[in-house]
VOGU-3710 file (C-alpha; in Angstrom, 3 decimals, decimal comma):
1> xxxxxxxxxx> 0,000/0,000/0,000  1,665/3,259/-0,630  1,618/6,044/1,350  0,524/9,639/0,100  2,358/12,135/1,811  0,280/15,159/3,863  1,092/17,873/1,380  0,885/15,705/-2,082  -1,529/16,610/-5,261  -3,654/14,911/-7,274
11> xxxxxxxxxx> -1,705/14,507/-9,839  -2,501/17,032/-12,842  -3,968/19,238/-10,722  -3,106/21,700/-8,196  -5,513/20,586/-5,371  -3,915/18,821/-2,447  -4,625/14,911/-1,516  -6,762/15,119/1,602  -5,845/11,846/3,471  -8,248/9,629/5,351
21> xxxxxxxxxx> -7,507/11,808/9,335  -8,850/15,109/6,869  -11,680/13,271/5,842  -12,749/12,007/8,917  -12,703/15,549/10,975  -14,852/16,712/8,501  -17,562/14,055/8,778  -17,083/14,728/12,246  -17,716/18,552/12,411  -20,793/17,815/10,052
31> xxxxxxxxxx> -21,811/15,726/11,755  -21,811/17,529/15,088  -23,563/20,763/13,058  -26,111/18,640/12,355  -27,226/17,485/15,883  -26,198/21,280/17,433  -27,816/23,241/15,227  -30,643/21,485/13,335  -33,702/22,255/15,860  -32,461/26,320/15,864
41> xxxxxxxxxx> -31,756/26,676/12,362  -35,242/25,167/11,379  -36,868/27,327/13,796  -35,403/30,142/12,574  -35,912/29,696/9,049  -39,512/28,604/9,989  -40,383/31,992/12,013  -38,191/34,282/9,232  -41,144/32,622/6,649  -43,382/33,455/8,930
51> xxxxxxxxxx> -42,045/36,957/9,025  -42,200/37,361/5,331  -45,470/36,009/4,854  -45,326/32,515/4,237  -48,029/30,193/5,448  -46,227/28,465/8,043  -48,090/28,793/11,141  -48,131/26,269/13,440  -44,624/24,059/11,262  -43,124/25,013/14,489
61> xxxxxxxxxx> -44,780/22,883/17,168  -45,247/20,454/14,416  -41,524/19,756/13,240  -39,670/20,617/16,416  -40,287/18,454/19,020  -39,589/15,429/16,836  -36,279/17,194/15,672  -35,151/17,916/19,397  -36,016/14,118/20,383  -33,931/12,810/17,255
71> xxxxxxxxxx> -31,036/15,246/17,764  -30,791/14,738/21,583  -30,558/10,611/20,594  -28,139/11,637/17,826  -25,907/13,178/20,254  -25,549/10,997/22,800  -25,036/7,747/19,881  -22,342/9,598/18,510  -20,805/10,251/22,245  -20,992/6,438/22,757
81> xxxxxxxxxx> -19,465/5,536/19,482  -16,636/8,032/20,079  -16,216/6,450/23,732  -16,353/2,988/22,320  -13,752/3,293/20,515  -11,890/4,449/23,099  -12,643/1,316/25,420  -13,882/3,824/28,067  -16,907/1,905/29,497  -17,507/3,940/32,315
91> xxxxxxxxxx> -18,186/7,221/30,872  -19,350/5,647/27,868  -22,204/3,990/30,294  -22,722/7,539/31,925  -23,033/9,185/28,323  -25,712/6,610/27,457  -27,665/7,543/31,179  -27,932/10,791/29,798  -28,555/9,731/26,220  -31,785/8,169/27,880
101> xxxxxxxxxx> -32,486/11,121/30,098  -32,257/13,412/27,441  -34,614/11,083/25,473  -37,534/10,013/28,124  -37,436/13,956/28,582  -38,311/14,865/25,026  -40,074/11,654/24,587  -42,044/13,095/27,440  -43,310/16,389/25,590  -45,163/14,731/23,047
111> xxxxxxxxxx> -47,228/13,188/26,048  -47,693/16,155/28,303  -46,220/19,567/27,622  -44,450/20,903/30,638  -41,732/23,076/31,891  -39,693/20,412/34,034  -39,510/18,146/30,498  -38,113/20,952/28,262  -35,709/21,760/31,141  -34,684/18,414/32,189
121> xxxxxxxxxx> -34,359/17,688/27,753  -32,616/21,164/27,109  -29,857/20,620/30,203  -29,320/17,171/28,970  -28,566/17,655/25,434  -26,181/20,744/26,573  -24,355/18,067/28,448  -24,100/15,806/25,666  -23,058/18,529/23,167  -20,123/19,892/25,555
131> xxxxxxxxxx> -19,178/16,468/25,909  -19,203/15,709/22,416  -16,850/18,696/21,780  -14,213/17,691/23,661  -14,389/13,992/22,328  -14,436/14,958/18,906  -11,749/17,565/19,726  -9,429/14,535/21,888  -10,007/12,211/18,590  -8,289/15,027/16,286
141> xxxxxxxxxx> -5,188/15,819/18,746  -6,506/18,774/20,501  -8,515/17,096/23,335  -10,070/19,840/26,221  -7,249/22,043/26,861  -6,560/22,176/22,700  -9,740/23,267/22,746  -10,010/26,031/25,191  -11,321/24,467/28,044  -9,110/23,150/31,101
151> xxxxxxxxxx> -8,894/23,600/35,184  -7,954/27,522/35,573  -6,281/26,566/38,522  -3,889/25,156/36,724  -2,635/28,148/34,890  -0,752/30,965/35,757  -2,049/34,343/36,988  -1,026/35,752/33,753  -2,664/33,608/32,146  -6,501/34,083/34,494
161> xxxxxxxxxx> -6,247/37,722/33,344  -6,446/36,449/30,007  -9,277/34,707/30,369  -10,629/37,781/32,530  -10,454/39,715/29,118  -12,048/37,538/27,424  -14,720/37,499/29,624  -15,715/40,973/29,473  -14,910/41,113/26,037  -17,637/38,935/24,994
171> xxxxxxxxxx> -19,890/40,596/27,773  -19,519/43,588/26,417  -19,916/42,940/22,434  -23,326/40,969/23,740  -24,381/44,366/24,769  -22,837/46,282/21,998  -24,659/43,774/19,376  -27,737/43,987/21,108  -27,586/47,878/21,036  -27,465/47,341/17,387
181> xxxxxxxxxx> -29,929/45,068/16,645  -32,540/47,043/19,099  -31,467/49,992/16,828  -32,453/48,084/13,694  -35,821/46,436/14,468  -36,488/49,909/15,355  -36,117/51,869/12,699  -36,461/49,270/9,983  -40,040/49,460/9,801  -40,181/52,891/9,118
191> xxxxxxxxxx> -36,982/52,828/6,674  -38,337/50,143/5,027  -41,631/48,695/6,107  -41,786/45,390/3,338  -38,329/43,847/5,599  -39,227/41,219/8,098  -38,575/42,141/11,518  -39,269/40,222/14,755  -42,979/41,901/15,502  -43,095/40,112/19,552
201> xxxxxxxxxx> -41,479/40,134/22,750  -37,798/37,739/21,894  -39,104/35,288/24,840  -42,926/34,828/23,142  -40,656/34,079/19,561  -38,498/31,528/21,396  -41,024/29,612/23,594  -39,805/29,614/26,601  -42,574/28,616/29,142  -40,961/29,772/32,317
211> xxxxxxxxxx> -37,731/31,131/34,364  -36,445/27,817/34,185  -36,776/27,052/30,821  -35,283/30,038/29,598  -31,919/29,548/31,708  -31,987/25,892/30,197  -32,197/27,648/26,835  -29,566/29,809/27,536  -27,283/26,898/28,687  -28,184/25,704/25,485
221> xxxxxxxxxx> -27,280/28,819/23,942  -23,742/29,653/25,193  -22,346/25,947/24,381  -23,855/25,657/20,916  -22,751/29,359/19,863  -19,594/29,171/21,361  -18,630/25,662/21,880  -19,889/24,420/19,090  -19,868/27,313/16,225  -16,238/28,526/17,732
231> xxxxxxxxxx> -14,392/26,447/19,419  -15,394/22,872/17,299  -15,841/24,513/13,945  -12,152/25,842/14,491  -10,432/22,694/15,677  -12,109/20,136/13,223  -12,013/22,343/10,073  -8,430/22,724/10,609  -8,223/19,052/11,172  -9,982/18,472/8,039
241> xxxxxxxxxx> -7,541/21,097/6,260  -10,012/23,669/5,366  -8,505/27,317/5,156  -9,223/29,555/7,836  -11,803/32,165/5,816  -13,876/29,000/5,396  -14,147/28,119/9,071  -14,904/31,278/10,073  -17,965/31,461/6,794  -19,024/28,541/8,235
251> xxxxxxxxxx> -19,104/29,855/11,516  -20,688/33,135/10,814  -23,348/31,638/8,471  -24,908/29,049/10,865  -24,516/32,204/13,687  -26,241/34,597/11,856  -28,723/31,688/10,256  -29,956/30,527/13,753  -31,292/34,176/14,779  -33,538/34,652/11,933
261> xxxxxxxxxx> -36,029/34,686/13,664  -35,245/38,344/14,749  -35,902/39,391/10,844  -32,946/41,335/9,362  -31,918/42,383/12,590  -30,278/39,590/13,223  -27,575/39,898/10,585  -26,316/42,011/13,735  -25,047/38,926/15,145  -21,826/39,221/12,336
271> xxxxxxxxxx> -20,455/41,760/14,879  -20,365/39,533/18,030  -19,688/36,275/15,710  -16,572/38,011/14,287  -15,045/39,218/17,144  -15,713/35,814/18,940  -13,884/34,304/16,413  -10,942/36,472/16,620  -10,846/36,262/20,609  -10,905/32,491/20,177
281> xxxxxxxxxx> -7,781/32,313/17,697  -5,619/34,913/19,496  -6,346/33,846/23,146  -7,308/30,019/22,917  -10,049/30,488/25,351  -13,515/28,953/25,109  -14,372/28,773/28,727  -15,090/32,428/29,133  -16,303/32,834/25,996  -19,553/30,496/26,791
291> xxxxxxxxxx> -19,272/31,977/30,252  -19,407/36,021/28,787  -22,225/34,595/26,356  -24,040/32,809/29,376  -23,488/35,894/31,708  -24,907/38,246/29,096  -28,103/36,221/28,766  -28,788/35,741/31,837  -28,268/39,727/32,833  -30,555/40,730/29,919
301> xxxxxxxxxx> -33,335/38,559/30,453  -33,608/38,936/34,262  -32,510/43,178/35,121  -35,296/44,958/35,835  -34,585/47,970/33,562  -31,754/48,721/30,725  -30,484/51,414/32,809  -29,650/48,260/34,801  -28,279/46,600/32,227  -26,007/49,558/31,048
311> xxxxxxxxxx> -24,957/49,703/34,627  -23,943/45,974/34,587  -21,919/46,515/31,405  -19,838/49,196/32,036  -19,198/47,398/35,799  -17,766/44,650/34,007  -15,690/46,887/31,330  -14,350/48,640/34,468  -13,333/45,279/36,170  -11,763/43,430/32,842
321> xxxxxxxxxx> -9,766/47,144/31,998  -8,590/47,188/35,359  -7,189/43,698/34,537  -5,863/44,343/31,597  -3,970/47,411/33,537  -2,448/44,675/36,152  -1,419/42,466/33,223  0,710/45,352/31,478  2,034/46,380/34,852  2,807/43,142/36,360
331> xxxxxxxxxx> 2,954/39,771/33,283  4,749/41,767/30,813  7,595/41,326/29,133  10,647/42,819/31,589  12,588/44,318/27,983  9,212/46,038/27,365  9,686/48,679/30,571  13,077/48,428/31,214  12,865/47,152/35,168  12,447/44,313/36,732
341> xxxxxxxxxx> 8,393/43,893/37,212  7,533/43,630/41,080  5,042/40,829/42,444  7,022/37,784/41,534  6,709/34,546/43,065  9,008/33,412/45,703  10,467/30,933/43,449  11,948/33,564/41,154  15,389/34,922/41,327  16,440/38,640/41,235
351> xxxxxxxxxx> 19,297/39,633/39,045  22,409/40,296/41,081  25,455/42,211/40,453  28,759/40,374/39,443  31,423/40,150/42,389  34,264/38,609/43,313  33,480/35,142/44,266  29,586/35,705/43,224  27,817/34,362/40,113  24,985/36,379/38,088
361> xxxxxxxxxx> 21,819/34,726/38,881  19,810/34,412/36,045  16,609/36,588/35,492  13,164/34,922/35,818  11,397/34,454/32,882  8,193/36,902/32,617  4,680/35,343/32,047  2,915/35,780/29,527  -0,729/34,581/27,834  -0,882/31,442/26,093
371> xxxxxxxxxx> -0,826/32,267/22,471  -1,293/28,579/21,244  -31,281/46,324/27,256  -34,232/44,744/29,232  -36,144/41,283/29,422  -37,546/41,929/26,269  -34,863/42,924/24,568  -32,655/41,014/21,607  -30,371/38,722/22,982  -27,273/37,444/20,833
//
């Protein structure tokens, strides 16, 4: 059998040979689309028809529930597969527990239609999709920490600040998108009255049928927007060799595509989408960027007012600038002040002055990052 090196051709051609690894990360990121993203996107598309006048009414409750029952089963089979392979029978028995949770839940709603189903289904299926993530991730090389996520207790302070950032970075582009897209489903209609735009309250649109379900939803939310759309899309397509401007197309696309439901408000969502992106591939964090998206959710749908809101925003921009001030002062580089930067540990050295009899100590190392409005209103 011969063996076709990574960066071959086909010969006569100038497209590379994508070998059988390539091939199999992108089943796998297709595959994992499909179960994340299926019940949103249809939902989406379904109330954007509805929007623009197609006779749709009542697809919804129709299609839905037997798309949530089919993707929560789809999940947690291709969870089990993954940890078959692995010979991991333990967690593969736990992951088909809550395979069968997941699926007497939604199997559930078709009999009686109930908060405590749709939150028991929704939390579930977030487990199983996390999980899946860093399975699919571990099969391609990267495993959790590859992929963004690992025990911040582990890392150096430097490196928490980081994360801190990112944090209120994705905090406050929630805000700044949803500034934008309160702008636009304002003054569309008037601009231009034949463009759909989301004519209900945001919670009414998505279904939510109490406090409960909607922080399941949002659960839901942060890890398929961020885990999945960022953090999987990234790691897999590179796996599968695709070039970066088609990751992040992909990425975009199915963002933008699953908040259609706004009307053309939603194509807001580019903003926040982008700028995830670019936070992911600069810092390698995913934890805070589900936990900004999370955060953000949660704060819009439950402050009483948007001067509220506001007021949580610019708390949080004060509290990440005021870490980014602490990591220029104290994680920088030591060439890039010219002194030696206070606040080390106790295990570092400090440089001292040649003498006779007396070696130079050498200088510690500096840190730095890892490289490698109200209830009612839009939420990203």
């Amino acid at each position: 059998m011969t063996h076709t090196p990574p960066n071959s051709t086909v010969p006569g051609t100038s497209r590379p040979v994508r070998t059988a690894d390539a091939r199999r990360a992108e089943r796998d990121l297709w595959g994992l689309l499909l179960v994340a993203c299926a019940v949103p996107l249809t939902g989406s598309v379904l109330d954007f028809a509805r929007l623009s006048g197609a006779p749709v009414e009542g697809w919804s409750g129709a299609v839905l529930p037997w798309l949530r029952l089919l993707c929560s089963l789809a999940a947690g089979c291709l969870l089990a597969g993954l940890l078959a392979r692995r010979r991991v029978s333990r967690r593969r028995g736990a992951a088909l527990a809550v395979t069968a949770v997941a699926g007497a839940a939604r199997i559930a709603e078709f009999v009686r239609t109930g908060e405590v189903q749709g939150v028991v289904g929704s939390v579930a299926t977030t487990v199983l999709l996390a999980w899946l993530c860093g399975e699919l991730a571990a099969r391609h090389g990267a495993g959790w920490r590859g992929l963004g996520v690992g025990p911040s207790g582990a890392r150096p302070a430097a490196e928490r600040l980081t994360a801190a950032m990112v944090f209120g970075a994705v905090f406050v582009l929630a805000y700044t998108t949803v500034t934008w897209m309160a702008g636009l489903q304002t003054g569309l209609p008037r601009a231009a009255p034949w463009l759909p735009v989301l004519d209900r309250a945001q919670s009414a649109a998505l279904g939510w049928s109490g406090p409960a379900d909607m922080v399941a939803n949002i659960l839901f939310t942060g890890v398929a927007e961020e885990m999945v759309l960022v953090g999987a899309v990234v790691v897999l397509g590179r796996a599968a060799g695709r070039p970066l401007w088609v990751i992040c197309a992909i990425s975009l696309a199915l963002r933008v595509t699953a908040h259609l439901y706004l009307g053309v408000p939603g194509i807001a969502l580019l903003l926040l989408g982008s700028c995830a992106l670019l936070l992911y591939l600069r810092c390698r964090r995913l934890t805070p960027l589900v936990a900004g998206h999370i955060a953000y959710d949660l704060a819009a749908s439950s402050v009483p007012s948007p001067e509220a809101l506001s007021a949580w925003v610019l708390a949080v921009l004060l509290g990440t600038g005021a870490a980014f001030a602490a990591w220029l002062l104290w994680f920088s580089p030591d060439g890039s002040h010219g002194r030696q930067a206070p606040g080390r540990g106790a295990g570092a050295r400090t440089a001292v002055s040649p003498g006779p009899g007396r070696r130079t100590a050498a200088a510690p190392e500096a840190g730095h990052p890892d490289s490698a409005v109200a209830a009612d209103a839009p939420r990203p």
